[in-house]
DSSP file (Angstrom, degrees, kcal/mol; ACC not computed):
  #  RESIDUE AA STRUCTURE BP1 BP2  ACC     N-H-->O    O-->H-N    N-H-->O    O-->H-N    TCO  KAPPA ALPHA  PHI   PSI    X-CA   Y-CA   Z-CA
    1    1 A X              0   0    0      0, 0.0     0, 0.0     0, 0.0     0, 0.0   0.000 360.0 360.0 360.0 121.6   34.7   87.9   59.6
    2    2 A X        -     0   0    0      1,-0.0     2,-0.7     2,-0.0     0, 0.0  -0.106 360.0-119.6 -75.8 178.6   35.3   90.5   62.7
    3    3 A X        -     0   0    0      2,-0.0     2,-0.4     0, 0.0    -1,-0.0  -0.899  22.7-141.5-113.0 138.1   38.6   92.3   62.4
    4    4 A X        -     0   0    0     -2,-0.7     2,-0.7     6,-0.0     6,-0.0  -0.922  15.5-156.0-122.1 106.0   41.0   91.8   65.4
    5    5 A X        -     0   0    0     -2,-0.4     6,-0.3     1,-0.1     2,-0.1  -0.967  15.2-177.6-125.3 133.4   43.1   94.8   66.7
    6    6 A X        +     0   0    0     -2,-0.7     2,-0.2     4,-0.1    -1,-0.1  -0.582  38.3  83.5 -64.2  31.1   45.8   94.6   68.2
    7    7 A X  S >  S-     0   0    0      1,-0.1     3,-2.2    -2,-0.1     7,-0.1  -0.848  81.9 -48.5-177.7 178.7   47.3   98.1   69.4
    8    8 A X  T 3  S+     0   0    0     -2,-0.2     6,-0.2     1,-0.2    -1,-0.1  -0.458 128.6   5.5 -65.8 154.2   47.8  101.0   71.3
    9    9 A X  T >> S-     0   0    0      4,-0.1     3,-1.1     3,-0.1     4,-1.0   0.312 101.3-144.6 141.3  29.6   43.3  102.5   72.2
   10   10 A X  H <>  -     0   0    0     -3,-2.2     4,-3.5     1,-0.3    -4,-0.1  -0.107  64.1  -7.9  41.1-142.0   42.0   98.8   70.2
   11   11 A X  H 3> S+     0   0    0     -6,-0.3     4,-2.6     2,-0.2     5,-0.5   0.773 137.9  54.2 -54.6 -45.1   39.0   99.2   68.3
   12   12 A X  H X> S+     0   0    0     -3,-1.1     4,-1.8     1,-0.2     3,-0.8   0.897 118.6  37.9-107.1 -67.2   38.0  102.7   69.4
   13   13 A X  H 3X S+     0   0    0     -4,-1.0     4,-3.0     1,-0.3     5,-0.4   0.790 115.8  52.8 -87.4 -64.1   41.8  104.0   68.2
   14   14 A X  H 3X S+     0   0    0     -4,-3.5     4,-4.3     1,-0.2    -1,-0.3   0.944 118.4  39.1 -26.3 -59.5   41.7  101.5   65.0
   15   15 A X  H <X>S+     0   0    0     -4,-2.6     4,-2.4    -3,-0.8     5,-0.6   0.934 114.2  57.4 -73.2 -32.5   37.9  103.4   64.2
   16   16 A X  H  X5S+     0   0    0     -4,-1.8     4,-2.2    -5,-0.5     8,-0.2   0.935 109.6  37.5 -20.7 -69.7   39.4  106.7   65.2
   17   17 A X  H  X5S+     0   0    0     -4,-3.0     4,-1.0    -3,-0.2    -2,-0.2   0.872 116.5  65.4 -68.7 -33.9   42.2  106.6   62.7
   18   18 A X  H  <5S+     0   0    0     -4,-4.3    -2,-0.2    -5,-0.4    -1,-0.1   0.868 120.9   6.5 -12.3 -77.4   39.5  105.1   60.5
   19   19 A X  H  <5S+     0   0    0     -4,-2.4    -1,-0.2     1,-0.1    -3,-0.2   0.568 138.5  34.6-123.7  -4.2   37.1  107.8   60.2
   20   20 A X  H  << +     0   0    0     -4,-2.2     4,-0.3    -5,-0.6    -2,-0.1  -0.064  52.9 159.4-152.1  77.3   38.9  110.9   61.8
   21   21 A X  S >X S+     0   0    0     -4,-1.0     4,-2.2     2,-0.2     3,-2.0   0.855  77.3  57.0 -34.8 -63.2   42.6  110.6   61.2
   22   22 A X  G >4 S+     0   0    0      1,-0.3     3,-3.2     2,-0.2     4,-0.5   0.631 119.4  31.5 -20.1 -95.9   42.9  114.8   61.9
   23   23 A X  G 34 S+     0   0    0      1,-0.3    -1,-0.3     2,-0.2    -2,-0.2   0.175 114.7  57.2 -77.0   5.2   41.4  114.3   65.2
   24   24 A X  G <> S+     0   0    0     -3,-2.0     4,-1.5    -4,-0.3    -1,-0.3   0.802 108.8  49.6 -66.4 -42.1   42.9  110.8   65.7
   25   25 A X  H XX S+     0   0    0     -3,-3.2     4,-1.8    -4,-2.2     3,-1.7   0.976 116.9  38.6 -97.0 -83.1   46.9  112.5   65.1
   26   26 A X  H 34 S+     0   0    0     -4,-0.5     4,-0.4     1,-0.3    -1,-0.4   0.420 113.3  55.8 -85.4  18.2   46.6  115.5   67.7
   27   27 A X  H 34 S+     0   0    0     -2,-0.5    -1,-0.3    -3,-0.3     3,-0.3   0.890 114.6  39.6 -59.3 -39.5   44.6  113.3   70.2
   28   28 A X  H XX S+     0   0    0     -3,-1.7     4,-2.3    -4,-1.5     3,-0.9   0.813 120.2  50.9 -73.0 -56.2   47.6  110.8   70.0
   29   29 A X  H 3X S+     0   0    0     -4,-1.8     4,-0.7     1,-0.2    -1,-0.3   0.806 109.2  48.5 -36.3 -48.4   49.8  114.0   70.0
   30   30 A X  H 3> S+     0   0    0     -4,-0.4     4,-0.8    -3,-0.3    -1,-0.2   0.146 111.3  46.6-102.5 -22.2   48.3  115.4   72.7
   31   31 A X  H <> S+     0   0    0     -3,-0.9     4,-3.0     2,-0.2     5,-0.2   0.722 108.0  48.8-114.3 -34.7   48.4  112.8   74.9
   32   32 A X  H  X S+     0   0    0     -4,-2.3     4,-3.1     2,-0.2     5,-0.4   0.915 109.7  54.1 -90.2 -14.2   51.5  111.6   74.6
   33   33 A X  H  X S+     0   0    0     -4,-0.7     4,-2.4    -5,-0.3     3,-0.5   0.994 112.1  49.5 -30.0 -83.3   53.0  115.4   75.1
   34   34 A X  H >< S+     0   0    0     -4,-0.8     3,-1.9     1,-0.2     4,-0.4   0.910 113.7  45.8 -39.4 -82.4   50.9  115.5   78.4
   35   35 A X  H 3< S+     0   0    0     -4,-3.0     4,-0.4     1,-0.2    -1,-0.2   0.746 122.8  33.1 -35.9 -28.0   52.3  111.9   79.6
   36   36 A X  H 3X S+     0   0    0     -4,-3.1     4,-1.9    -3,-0.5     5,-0.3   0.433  91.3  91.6-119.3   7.2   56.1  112.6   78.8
   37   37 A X  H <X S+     0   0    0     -4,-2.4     4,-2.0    -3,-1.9    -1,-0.1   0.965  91.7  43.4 -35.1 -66.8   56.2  116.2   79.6
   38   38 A X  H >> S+     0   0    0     -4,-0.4     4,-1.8     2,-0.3     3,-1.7   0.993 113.8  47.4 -49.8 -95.7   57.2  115.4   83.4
   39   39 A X  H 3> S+     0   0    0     -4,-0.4     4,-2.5     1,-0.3    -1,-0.2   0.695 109.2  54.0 -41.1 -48.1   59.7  112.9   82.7
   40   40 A X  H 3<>S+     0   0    0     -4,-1.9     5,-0.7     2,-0.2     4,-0.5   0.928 112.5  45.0 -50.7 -47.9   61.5  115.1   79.9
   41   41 A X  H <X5S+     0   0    0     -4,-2.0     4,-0.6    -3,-1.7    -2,-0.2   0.861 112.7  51.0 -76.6 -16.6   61.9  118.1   82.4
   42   42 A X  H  X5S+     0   0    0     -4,-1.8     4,-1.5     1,-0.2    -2,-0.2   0.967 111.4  49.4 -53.9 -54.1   63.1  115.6   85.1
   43   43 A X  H  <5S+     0   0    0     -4,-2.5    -1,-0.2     2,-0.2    -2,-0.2   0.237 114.0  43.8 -83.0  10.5   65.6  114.3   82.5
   44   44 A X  H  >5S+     0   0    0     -4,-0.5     4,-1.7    -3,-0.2     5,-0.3   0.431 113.9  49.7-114.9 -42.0   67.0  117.9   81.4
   45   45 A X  H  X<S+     0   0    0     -5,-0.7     4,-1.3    -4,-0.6    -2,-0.2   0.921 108.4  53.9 -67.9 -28.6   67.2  119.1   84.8
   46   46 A X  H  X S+     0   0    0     -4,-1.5     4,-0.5     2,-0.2    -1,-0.2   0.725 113.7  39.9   8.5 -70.5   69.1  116.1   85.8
   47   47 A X  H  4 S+     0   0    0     -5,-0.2     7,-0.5     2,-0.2    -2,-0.2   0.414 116.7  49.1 -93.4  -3.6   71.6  116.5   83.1
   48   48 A X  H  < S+     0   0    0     -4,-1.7    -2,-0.2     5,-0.1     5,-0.2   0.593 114.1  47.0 -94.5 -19.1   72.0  120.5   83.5
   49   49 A X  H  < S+     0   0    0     -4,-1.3    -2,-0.2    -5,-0.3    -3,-0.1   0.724  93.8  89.0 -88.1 -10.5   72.4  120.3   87.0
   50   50 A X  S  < S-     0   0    0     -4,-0.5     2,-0.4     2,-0.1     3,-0.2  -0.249  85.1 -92.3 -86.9 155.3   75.2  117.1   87.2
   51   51 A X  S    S+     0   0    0      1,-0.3     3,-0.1     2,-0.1    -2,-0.1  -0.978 111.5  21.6-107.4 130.7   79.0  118.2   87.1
   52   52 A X  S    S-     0   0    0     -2,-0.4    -1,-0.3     1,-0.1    -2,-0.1   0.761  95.1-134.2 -41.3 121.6   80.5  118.3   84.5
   53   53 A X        -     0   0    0     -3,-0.2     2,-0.5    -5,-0.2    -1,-0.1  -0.293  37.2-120.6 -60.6 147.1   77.4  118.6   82.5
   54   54 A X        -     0   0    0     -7,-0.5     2,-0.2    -3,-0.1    -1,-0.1  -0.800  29.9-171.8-112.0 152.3   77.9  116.2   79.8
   55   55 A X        -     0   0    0     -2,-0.5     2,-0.4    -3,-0.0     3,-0.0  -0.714  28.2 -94.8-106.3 165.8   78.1  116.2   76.2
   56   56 A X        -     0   0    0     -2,-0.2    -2,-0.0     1,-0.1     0, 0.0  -0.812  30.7-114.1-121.9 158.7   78.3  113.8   73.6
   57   57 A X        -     0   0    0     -2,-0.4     2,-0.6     1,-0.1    -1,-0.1  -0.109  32.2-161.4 -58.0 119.7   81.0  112.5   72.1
   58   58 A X        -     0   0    0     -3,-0.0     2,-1.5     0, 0.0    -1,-0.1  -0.645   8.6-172.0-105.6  78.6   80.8  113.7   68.5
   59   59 A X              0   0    0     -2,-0.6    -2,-0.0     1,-0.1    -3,-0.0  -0.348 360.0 360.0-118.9 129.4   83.0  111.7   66.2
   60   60 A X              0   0    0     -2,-1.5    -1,-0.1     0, 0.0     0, 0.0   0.620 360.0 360.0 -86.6 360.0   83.7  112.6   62.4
């Protein structure tokens, strides 16, 4: 009976985690670092540059 994946790289990510978890985790690491790099330094410059810079509401 074949085996059905569902999920973020299919089969080559399933056999990945499979048989080389290490190099599975900092590919997945690695990758997603590279993709949301950009978009994190958009979103802090964005919110250091706005007036008032804001903060968040802390309440205890």
């Amino acid at each position: 009976m074949p085996i059905r994946v569902h999920n973020y790289a299919g089969k080559f990510g399933w056999n990945m985690r499979k048989y080389f978890p290490k190099l599975a985790s900092e590919g997945y690491l690695t990758l997603q670092f590279l993709t949301r790099g950009k978009s994190q330094r958009e979103y802090i410059k964005y919110f250091m540059e706005s007036d008032p810079i804001p903060h968040p509401n802390v309440v205890n």
